[in-house]
PDB file as gemmi writes it, atoms N, CA and C in Angstrom:
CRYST1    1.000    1.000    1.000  90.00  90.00  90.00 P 1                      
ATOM      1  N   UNK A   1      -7.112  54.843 -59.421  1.00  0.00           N  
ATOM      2  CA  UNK A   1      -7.784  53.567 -59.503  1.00  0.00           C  
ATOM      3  C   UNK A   1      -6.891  52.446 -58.970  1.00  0.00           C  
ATOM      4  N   UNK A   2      -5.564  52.408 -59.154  1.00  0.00           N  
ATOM      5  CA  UNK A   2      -4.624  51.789 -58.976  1.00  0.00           C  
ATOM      6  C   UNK A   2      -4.798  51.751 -57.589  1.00  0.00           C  
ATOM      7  N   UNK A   3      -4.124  52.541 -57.004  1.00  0.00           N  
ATOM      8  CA  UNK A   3      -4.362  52.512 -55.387  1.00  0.00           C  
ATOM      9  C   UNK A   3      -5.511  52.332 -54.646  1.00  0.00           C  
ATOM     10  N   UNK A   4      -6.774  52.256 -55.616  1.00  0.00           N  
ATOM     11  CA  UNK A   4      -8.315  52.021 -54.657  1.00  0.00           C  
ATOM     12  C   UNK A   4      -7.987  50.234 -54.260  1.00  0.00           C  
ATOM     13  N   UNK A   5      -7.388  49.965 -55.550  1.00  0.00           N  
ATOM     14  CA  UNK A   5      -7.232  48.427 -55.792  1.00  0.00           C  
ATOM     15  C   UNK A   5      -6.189  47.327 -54.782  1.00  0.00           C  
ATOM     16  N   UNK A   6      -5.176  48.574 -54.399  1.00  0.00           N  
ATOM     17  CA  UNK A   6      -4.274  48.326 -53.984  1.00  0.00           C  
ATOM     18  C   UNK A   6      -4.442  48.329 -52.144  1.00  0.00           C  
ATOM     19  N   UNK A   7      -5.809  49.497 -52.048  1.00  0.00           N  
ATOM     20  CA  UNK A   7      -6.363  49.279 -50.398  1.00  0.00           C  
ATOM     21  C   UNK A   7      -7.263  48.143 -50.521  1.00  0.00           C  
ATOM     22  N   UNK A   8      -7.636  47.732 -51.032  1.00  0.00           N  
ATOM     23  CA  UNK A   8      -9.258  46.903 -51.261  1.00  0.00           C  
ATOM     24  C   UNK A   8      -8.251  45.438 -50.850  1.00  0.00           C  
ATOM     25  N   UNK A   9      -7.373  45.177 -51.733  1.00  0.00           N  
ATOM     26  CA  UNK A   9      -6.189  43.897 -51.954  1.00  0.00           C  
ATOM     27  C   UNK A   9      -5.728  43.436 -50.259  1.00  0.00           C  
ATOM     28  N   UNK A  10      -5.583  45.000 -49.671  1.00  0.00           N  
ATOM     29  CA  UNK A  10      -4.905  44.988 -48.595  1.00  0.00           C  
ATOM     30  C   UNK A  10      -6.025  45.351 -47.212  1.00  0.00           C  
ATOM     31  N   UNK A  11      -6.985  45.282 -47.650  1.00  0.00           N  
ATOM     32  CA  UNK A  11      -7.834  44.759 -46.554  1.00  0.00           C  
ATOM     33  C   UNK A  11      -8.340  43.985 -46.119  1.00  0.00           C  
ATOM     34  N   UNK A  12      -8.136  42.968 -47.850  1.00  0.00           N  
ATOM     35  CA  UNK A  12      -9.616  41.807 -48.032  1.00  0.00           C  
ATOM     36  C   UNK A  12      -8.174  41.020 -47.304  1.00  0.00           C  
ATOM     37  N   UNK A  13      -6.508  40.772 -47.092  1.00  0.00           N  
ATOM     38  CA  UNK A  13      -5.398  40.090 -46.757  1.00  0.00           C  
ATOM     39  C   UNK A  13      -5.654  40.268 -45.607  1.00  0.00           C  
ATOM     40  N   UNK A  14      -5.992  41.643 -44.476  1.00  0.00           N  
ATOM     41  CA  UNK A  14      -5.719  42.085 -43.240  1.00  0.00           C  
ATOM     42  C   UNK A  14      -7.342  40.972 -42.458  1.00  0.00           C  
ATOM     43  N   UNK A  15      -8.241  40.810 -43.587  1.00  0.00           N  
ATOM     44  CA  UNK A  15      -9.287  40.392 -42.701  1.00  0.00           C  
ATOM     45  C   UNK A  15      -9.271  38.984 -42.946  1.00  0.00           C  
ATOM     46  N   UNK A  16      -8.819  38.155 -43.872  1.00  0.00           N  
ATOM     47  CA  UNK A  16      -8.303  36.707 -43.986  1.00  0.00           C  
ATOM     48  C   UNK A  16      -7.214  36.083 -42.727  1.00  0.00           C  
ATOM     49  N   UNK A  17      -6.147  37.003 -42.880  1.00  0.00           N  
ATOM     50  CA  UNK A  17      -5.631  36.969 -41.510  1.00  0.00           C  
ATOM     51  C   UNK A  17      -6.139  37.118 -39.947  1.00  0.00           C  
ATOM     52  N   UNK A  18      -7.112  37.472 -39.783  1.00  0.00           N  
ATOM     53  CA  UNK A  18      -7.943  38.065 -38.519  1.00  0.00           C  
ATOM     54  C   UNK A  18      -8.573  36.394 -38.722  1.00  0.00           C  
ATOM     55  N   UNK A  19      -9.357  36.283 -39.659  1.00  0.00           N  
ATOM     56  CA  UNK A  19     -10.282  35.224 -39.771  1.00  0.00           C  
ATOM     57  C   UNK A  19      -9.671  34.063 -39.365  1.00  0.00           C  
ATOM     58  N   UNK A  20      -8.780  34.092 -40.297  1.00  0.00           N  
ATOM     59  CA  UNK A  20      -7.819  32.664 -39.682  1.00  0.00           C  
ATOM     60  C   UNK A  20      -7.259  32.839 -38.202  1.00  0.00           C  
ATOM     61  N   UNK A  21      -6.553  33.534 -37.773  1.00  0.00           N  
ATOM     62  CA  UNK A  21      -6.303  33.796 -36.094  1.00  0.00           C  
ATOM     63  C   UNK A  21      -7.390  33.359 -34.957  1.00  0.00           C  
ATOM     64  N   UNK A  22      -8.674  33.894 -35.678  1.00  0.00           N  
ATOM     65  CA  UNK A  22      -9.875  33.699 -34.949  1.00  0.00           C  
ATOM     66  C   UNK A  22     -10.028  31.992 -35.073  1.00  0.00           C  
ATOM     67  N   UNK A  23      -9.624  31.678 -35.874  1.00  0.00           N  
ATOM     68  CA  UNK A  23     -10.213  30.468 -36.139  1.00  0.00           C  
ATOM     69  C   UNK A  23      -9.638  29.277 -35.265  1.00  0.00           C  
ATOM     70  N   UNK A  24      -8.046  29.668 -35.403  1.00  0.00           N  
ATOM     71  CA  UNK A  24      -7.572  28.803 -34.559  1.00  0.00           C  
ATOM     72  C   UNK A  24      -7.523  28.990 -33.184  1.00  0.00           C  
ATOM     73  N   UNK A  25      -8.423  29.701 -32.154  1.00  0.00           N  
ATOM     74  CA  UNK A  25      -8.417  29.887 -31.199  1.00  0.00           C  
ATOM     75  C   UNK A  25      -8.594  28.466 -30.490  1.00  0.00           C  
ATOM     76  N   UNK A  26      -8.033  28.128 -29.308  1.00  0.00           N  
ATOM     77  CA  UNK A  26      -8.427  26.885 -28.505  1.00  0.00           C  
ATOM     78  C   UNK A  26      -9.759  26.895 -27.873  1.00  0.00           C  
ATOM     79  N   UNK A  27     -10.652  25.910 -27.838  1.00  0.00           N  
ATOM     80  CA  UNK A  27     -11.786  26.461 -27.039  1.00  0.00           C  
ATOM     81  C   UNK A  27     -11.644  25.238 -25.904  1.00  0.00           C  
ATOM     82  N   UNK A  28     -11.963  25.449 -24.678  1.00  0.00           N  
ATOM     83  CA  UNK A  28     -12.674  24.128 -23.775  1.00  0.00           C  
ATOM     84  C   UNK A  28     -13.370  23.078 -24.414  1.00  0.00           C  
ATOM     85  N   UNK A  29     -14.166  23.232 -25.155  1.00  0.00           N  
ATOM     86  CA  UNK A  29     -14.412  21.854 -25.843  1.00  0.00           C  
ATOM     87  C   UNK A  29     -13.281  21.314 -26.496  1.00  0.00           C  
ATOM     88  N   UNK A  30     -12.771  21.908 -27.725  1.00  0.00           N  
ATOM     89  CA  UNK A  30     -10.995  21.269 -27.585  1.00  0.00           C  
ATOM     90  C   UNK A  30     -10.510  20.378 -26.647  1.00  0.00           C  
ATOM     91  N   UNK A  31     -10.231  20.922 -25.475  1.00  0.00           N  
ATOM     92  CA  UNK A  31      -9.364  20.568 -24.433  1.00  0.00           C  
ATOM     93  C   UNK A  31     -10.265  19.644 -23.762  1.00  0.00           C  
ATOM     94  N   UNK A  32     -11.519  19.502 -23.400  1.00  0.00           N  
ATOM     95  CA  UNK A  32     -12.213  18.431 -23.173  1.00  0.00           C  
ATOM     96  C   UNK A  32     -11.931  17.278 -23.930  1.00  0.00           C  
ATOM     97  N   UNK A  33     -12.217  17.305 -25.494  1.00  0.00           N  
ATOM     98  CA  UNK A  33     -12.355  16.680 -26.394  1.00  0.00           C  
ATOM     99  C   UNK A  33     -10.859  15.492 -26.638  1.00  0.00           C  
ATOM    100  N   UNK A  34      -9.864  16.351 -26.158  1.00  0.00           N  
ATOM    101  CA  UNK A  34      -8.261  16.182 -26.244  1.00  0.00           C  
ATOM    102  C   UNK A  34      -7.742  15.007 -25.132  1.00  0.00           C  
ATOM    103  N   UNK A  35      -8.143  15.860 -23.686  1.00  0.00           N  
ATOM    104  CA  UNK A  35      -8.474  15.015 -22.732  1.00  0.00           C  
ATOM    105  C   UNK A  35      -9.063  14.045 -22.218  1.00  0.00           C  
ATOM    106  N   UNK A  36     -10.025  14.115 -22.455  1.00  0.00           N  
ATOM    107  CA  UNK A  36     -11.539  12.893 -22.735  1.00  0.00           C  
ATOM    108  C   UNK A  36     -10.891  11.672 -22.127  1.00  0.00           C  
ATOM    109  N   UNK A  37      -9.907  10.694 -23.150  1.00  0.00           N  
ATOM    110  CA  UNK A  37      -9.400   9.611 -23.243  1.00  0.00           C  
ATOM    111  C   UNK A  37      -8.153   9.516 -21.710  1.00  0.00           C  
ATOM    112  N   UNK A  38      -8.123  10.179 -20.906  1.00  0.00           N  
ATOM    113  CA  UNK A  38      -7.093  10.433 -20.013  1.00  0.00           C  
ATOM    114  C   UNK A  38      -7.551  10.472 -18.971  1.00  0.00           C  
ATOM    115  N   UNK A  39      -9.569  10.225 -18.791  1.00  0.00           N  
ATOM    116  CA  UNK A  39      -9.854  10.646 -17.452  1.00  0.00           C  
ATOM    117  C   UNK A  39      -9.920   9.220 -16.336  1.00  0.00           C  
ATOM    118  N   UNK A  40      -9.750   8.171 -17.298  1.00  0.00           N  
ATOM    119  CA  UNK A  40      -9.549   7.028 -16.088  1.00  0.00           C  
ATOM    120  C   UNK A  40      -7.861   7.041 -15.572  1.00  0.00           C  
ATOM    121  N   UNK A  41      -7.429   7.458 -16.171  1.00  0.00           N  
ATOM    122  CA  UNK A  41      -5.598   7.699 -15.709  1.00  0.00           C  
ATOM    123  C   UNK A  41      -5.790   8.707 -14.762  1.00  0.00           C  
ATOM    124  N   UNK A  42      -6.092   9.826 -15.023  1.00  0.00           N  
ATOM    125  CA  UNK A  42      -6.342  11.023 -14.116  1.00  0.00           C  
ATOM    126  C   UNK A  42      -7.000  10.833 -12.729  1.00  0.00           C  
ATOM    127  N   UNK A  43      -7.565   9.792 -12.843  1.00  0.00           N  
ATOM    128  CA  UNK A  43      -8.598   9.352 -11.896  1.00  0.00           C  
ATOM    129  C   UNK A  43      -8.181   8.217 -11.018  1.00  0.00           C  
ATOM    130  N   UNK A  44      -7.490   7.171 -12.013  1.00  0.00           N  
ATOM    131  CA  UNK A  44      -6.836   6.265 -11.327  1.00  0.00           C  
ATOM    132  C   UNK A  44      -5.455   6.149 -10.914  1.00  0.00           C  
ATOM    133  N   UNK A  45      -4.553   6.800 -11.858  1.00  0.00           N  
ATOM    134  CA  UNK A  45      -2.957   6.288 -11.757  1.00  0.00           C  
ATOM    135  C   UNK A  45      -3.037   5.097 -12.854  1.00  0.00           C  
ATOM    136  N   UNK A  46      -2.091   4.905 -12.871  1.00  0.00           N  
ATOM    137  CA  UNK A  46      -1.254   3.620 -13.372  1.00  0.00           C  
ATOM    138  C   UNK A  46      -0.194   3.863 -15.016  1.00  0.00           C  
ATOM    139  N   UNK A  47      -0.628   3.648 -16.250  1.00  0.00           N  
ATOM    140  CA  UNK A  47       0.209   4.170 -16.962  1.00  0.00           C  
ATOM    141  C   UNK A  47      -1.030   4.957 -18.002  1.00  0.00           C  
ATOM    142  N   UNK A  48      -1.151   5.981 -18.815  1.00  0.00           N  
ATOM    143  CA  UNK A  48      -2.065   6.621 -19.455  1.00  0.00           C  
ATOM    144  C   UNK A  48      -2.350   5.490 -20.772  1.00  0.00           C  
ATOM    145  N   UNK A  49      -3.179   5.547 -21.106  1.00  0.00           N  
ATOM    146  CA  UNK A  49      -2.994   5.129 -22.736  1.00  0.00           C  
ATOM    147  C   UNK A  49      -3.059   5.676 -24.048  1.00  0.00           C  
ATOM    148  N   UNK A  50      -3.104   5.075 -25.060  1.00  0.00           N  
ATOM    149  CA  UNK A  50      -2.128   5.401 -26.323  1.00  0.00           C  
ATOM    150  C   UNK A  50      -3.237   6.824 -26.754  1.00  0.00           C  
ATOM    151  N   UNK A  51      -4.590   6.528 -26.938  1.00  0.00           N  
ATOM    152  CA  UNK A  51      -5.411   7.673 -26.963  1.00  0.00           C  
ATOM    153  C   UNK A  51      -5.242   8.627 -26.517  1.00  0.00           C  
ATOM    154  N   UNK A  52      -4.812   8.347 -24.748  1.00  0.00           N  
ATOM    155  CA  UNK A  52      -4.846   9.934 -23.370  1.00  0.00           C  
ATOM    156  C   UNK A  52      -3.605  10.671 -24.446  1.00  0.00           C  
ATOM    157  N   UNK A  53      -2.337   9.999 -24.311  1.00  0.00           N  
ATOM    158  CA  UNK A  53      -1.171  10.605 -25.264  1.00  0.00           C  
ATOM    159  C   UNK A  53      -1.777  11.487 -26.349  1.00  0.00           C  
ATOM    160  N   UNK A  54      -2.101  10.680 -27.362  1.00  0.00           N  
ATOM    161  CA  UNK A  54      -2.410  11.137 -28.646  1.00  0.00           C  
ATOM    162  C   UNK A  54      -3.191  12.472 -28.025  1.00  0.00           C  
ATOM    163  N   UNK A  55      -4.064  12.338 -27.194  1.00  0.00           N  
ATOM    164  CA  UNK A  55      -4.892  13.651 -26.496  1.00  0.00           C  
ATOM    165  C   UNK A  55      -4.238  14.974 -26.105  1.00  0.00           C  
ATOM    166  N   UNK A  56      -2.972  14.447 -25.548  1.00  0.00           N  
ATOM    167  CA  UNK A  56      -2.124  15.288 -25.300  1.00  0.00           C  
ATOM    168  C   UNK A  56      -1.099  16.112 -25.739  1.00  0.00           C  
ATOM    169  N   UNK A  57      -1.091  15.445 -27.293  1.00  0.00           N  
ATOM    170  CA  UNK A  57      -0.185  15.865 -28.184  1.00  0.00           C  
ATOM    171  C   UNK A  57      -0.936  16.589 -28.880  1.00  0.00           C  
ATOM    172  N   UNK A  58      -2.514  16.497 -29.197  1.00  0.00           N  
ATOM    173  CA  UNK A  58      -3.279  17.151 -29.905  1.00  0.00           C  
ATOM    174  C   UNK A  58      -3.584  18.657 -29.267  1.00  0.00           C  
ATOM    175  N   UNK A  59      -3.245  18.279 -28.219  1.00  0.00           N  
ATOM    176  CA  UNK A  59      -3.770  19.598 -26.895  1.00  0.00           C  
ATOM    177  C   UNK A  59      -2.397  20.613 -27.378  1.00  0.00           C  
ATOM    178  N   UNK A  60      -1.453  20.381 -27.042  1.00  0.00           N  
ATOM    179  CA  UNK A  60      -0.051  20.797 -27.078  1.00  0.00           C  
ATOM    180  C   UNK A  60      -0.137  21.425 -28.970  1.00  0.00           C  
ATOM    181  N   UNK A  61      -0.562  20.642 -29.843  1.00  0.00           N  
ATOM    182  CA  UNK A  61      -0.816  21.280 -31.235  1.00  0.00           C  
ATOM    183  C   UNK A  61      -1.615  22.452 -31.321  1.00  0.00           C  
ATOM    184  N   UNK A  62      -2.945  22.148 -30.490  1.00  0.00           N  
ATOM    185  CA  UNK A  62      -3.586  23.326 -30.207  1.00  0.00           C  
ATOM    186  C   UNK A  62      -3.238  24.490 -30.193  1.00  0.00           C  
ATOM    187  N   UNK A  63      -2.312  24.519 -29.020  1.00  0.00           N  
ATOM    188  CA  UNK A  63      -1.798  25.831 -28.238  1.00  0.00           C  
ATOM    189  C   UNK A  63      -0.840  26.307 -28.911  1.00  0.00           C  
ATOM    190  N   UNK A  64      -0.752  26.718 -29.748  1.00  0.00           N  
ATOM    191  CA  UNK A  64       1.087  27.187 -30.083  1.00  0.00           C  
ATOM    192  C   UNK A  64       1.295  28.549 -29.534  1.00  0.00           C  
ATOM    193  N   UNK A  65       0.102  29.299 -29.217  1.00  0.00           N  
ATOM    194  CA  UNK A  65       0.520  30.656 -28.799  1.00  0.00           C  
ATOM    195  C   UNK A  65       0.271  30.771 -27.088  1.00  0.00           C  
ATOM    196  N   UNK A  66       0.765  31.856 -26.269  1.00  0.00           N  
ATOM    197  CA  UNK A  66       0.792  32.082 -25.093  1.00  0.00           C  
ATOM    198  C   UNK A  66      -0.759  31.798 -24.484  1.00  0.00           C  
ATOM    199  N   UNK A  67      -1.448  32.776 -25.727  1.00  0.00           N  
ATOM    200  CA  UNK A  67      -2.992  33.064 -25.132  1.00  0.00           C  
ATOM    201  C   UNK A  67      -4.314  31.767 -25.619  1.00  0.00           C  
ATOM    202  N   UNK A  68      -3.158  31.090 -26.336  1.00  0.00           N  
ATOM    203  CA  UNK A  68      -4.378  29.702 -26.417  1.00  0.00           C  
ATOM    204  C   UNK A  68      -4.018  28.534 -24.978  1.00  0.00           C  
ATOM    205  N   UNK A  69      -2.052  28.455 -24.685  1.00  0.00           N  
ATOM    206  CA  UNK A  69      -1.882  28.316 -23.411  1.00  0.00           C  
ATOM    207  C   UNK A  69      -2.755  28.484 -22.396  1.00  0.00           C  
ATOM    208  N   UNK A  70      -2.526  29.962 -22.201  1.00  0.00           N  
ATOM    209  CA  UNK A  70      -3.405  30.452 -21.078  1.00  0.00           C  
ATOM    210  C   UNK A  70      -4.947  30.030 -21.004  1.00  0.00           C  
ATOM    211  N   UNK A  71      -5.133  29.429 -22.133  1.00  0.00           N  
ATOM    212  CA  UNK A  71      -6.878  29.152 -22.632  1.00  0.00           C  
ATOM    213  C   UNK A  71      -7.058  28.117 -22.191  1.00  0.00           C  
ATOM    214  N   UNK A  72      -5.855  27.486 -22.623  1.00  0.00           N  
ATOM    215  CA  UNK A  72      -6.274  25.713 -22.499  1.00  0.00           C  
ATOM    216  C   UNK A  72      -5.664  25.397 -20.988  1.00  0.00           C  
ATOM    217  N   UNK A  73      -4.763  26.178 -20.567  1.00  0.00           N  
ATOM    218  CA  UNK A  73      -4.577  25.970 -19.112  1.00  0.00           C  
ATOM    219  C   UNK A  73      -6.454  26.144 -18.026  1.00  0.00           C  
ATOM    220  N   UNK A  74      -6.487  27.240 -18.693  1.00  0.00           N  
ATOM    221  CA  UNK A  74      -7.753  27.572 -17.738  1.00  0.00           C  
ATOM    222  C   UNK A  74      -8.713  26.420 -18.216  1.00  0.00           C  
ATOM    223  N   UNK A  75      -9.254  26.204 -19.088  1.00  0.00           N  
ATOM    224  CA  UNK A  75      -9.929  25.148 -19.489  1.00  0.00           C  
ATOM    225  C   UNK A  75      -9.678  23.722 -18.676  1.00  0.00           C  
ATOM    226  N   UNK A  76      -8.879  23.379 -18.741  1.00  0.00           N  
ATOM    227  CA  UNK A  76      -8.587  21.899 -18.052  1.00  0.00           C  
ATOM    228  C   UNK A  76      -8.268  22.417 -16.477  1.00  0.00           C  
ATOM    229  N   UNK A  77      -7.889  23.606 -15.712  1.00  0.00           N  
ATOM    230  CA  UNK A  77      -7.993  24.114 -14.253  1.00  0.00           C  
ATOM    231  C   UNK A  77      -9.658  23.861 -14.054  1.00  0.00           C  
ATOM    232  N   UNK A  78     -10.320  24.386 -14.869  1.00  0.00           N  
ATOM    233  CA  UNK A  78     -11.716  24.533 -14.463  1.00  0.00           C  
ATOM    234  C   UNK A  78     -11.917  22.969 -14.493  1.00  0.00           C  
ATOM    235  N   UNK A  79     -12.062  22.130 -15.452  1.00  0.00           N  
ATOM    236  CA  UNK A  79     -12.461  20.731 -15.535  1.00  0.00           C  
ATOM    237  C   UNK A  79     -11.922  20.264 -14.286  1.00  0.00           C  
ATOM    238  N   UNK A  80     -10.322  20.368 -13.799  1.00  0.00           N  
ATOM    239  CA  UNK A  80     -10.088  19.539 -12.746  1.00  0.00           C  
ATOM    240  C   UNK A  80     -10.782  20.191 -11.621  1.00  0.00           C  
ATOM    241  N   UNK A  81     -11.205  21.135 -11.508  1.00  0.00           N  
ATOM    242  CA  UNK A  81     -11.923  21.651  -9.815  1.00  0.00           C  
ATOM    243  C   UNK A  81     -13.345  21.319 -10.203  1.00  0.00           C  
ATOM    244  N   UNK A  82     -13.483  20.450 -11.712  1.00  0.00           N  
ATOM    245  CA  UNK A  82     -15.101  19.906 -11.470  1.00  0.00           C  
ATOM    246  C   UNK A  82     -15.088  18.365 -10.941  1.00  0.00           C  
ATOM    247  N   UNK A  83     -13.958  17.367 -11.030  1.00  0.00           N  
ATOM    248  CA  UNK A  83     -13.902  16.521 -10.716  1.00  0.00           C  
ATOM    249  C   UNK A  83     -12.620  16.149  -9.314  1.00  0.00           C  
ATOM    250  N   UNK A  84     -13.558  15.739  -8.245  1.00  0.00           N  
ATOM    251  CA  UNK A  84     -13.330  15.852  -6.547  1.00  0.00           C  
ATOM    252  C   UNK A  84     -12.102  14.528  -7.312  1.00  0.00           C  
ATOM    253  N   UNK A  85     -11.852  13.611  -7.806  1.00  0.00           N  
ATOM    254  CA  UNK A  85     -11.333  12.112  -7.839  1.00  0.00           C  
ATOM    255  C   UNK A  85     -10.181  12.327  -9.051  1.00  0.00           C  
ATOM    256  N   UNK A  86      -9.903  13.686  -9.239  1.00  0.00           N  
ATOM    257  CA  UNK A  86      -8.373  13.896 -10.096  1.00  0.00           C  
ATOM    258  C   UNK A  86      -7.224  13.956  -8.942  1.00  0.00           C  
ATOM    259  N   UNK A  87      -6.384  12.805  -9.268  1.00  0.00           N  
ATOM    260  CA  UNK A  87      -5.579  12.468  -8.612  1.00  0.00           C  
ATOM    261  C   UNK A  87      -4.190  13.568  -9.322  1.00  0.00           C  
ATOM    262  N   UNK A  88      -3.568  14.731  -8.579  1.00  0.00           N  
ATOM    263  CA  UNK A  88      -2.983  15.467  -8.968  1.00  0.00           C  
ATOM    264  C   UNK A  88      -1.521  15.043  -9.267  1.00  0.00           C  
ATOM    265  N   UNK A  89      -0.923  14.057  -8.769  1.00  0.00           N  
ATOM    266  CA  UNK A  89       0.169  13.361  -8.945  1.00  0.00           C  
ATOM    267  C   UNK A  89       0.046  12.905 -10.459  1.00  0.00           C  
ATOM    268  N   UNK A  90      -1.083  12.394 -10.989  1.00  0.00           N  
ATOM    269  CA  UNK A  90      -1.098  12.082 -12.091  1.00  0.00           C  
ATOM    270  C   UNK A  90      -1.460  12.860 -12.671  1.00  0.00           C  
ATOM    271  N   UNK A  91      -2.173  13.679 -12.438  1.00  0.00           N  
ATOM    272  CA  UNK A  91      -2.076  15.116 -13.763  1.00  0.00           C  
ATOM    273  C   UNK A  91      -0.353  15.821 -14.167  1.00  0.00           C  
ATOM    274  N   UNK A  92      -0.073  15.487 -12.977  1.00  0.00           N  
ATOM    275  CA  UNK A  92       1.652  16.638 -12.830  1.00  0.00           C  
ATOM    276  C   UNK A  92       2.548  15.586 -13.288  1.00  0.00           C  
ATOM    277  N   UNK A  93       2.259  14.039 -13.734  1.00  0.00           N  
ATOM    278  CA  UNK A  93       3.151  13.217 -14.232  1.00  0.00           C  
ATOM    279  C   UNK A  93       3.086  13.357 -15.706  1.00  0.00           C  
ATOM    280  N   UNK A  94       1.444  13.310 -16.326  1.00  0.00           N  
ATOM    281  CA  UNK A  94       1.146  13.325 -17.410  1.00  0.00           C  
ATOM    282  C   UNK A  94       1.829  13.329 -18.585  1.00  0.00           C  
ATOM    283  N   UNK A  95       2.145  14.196 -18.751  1.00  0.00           N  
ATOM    284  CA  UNK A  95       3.118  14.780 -20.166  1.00  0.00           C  
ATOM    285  C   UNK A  95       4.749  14.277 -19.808  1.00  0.00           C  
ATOM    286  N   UNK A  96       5.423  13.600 -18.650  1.00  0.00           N  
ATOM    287  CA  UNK A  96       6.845  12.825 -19.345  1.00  0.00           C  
ATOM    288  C   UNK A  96       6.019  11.428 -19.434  1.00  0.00           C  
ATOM    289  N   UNK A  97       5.157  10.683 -18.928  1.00  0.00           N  
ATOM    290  CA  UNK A  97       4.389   9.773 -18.939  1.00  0.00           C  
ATOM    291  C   UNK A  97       4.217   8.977 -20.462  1.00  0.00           C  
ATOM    292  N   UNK A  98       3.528  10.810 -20.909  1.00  0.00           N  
ATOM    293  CA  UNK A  98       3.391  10.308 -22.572  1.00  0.00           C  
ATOM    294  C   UNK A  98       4.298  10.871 -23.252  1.00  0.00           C  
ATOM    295  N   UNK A  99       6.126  10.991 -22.695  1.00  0.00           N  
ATOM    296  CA  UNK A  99       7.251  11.684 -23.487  1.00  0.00           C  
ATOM    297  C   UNK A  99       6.917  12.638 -24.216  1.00  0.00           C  
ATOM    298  N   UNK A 100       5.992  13.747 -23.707  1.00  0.00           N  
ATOM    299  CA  UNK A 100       5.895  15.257 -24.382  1.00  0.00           C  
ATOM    300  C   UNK A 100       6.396  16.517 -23.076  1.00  0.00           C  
ATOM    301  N   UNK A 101       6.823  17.616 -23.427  1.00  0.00           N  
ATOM    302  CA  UNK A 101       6.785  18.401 -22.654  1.00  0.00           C  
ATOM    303  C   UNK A 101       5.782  19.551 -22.994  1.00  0.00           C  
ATOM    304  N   UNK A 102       4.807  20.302 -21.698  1.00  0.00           N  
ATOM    305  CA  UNK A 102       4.469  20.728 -22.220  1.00  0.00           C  
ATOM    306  C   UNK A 102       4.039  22.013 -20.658  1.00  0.00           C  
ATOM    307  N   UNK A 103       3.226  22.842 -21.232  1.00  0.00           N  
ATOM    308  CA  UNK A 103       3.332  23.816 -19.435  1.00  0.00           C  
ATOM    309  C   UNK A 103       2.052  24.218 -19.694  1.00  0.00           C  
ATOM    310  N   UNK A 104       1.120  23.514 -20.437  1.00  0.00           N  
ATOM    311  CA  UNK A 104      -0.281  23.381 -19.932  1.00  0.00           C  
ATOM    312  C   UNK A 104      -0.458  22.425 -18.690  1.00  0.00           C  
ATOM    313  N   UNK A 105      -0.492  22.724 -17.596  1.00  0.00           N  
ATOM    314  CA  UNK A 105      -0.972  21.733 -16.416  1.00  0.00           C  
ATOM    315  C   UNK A 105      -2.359  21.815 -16.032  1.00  0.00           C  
ATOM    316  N   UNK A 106      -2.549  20.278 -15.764  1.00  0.00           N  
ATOM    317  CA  UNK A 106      -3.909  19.616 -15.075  1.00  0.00           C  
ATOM    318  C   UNK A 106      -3.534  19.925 -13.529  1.00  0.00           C  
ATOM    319  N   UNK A 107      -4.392  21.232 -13.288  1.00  0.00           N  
ATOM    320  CA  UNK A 107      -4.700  21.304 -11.506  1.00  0.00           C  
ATOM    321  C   UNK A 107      -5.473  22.448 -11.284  1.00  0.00           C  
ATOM    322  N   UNK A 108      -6.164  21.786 -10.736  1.00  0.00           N  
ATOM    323  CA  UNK A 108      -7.441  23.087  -9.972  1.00  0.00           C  
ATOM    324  C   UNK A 108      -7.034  24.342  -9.284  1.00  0.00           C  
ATOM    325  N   UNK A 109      -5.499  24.081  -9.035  1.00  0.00           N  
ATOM    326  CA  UNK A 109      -4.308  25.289  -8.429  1.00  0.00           C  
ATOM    327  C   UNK A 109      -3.639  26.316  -9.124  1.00  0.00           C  
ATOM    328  N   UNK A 110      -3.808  25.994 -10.449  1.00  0.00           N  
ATOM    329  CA  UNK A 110      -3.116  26.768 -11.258  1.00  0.00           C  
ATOM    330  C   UNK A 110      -3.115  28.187 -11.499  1.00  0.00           C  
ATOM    331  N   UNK A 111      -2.355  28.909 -11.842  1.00  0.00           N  
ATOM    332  CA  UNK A 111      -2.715  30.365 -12.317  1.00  0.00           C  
ATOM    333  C   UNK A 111      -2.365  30.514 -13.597  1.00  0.00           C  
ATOM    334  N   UNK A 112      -3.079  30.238 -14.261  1.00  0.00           N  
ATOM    335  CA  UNK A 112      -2.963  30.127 -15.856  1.00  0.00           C  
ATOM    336  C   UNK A 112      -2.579  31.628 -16.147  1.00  0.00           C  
ATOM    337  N   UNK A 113      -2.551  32.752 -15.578  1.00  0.00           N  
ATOM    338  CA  UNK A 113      -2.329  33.982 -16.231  1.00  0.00           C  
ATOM    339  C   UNK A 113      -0.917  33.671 -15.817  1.00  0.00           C  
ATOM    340  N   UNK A 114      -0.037  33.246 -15.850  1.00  0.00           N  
ATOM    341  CA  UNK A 114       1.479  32.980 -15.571  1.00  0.00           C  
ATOM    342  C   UNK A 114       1.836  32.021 -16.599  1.00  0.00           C  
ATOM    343  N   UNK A 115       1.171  31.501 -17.072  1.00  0.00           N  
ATOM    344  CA  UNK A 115       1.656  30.992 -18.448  1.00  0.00           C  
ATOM    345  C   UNK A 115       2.421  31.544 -19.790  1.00  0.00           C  
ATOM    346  N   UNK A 116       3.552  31.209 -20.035  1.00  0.00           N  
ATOM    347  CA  UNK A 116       4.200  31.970 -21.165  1.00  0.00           C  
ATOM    348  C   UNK A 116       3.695  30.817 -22.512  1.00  0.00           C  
TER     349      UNK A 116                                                      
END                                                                             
């Protein structure tokens, strides 16, 4: 009985863990949502503002693992090859701009499967 209790304990832990993993996955709406505030900078140049940042730091919270990286890289690759007027100088300035580092990049060029 002991040990029925002791698999039951240790499955209902193995699928809480799954659940939560799942949960924090990054999605494109995320990274839309993150970005949003950054698309007249992206678009125009000049200096980002306090929102685009905050966007960017939220993006960067997102990702902590390789494969939400690779998620949110592809996510914002796809957004920039939807908009012809992303000025790529300012996507590739972005993040020292708003003093974060980070190796999610804004560019329609990217190969997000090279992301660590």
């Amino acid at each position: 009985m002991k040990g029925a209790a002791v698999i039951a304990l240790l499955v209902a832990l193995a699928m809480i863990h799954f659940m939560a993993e799942t949960a924090s996955a990054v999605t494109c709406e995320d990274v839309n949502n993150a970005l949003d505030p950054c698309l007249s900078y992206l678009t125009g140049g000049g200096t980002p503002s306090s929102g685009c940042c905050n966007g960017v730091r939220i993006l960067i919270s997102m990702a902590p693992t390789a494969s939400d990286r690779q998620t949110a890289c592809q996510c914002a690759k796809d957004a920039a090859s939807r908009n012809s007027n992303l000025k790529e100088d300012a996507a590739a300035a972005l993040p020292s701009k708003c003093g974060v580092q980070t190796n999610i990049p804004i560019s329609p060029n990217t190969d997000c499967s090279s992301i660590s």
